[in-house]
Structure formats: structure tokens, C-alpha cells
C-alpha positions as CSV (number, residue, x, y, z in Angstrom):
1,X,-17.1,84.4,10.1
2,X,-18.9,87.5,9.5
3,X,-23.3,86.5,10.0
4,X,-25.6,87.8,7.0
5,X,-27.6,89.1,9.4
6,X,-24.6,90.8,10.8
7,X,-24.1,92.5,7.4
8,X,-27.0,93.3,7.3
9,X,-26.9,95.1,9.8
10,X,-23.8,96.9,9.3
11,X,-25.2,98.3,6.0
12,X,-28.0,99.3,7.2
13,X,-25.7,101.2,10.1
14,X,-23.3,102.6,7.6
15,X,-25.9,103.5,4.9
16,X,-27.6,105.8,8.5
17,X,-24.6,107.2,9.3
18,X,-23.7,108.4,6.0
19,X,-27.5,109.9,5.8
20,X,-27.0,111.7,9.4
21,X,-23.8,112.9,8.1
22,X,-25.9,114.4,5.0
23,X,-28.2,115.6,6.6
24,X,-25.4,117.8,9.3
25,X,-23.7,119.0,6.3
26,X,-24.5,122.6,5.1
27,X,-22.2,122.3,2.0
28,X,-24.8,120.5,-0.9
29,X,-21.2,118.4,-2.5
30,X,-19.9,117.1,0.6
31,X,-23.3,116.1,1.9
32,X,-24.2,114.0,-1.1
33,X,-20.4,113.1,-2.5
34,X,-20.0,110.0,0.1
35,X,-23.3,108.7,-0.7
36,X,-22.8,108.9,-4.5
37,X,-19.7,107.1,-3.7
38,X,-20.9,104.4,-1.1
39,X,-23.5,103.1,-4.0
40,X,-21.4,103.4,-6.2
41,X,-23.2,106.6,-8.4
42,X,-21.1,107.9,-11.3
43,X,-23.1,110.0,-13.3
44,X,-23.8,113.2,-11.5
45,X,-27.0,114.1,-14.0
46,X,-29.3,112.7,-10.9
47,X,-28.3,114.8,-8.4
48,X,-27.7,117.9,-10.8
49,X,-30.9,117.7,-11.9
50,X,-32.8,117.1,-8.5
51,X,-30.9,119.9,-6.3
52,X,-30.8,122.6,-9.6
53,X,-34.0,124.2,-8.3
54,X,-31.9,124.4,-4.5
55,X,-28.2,125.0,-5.1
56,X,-25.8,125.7,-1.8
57,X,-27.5,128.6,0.0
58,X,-30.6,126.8,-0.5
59,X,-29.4,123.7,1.5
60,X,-28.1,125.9,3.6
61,X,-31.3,126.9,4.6
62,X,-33.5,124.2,4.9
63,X,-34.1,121.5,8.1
64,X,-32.7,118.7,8.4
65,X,-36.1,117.0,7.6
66,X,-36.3,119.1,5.0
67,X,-32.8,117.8,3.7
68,X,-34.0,114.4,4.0
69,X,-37.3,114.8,2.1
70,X,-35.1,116.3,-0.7
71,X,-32.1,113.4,-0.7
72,X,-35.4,111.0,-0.9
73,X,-36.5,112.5,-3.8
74,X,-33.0,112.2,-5.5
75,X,-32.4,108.5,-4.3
76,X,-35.6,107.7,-6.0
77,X,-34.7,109.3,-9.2
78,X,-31.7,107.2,-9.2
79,X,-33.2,104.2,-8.5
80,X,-35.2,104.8,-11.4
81,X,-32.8,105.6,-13.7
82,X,-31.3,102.4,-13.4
83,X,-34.3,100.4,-14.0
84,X,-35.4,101.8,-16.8
């Protein structure tokens, strides 16, 4: 029998491995497609509307704290999508 706090814990694992994969990924689509898919994201207006400004050479260039700083700022746009 699988623990809650084991799941937990897995999540948590999985959800920073598919962020270190992001953030390792020059190509914009295949660094944000598995998490769009992990939670479950359908609508692509989110993430079209928060990279626009970038687009692939810009991801290209930035840091990887850079990258992460700009897939916050697109997680928190779709959180707050859905709660409104």
C-alpha cells in the first residue's frame, strides 16, 4: 500500500524533475509541453500569451534561473485562470 506521505513525495519528485527537464530544454514546446500535460493544461492561451514577448531564440538565450522566473510567471497565470 502506497503511504500519502509517500505520494506526496513522489509528486513533489516528478513535478522537479519535469521542472529541471524545462529548465535543460532550449526548444520553448518541448520544455513546457510535458508540464502542460502532467497538470493536465488544455488551452494553450496561458502559455502563448506569457512566452509571446520571448519566443524560441529568446529561450534560447536566457539562464536557467531565468527560465524558471519566466515558467513561474506562466504557472501563476494559470492558476489564476482557473480560479477566476
Amino acid at each position: 500500500m502506497i503511504s500519502v506521505a509517500f505520494a506526496d513525495q513522489f509528486e513533489t519528485s516528478a513535478a522537479t524533475n519535469l521542472l529541471e527537464r524545462a529548465l535543460n530544454t532550449d526548444d520553448l514546446d518541448l520544455a513546457i509541453g510535458p508540464i502542460q500535460t502532467a497538470i493536465g493544461i488544455t488551452e494553450r492561451d496561458a502559455a502563448a500569451s506569457a512566452f509571446a514577448g520571448l519566443g524560441q531564440e529568446g529561450w534560447r538565450t536566457l539562464s536557467p534561473d531565468h527560465r524558471r522566473t519566466w515558467l513561474a510567471q506562466w504557472l501563476r497565470q494559470e492558476i489564476w485562470d482557473v480560479e477566476i
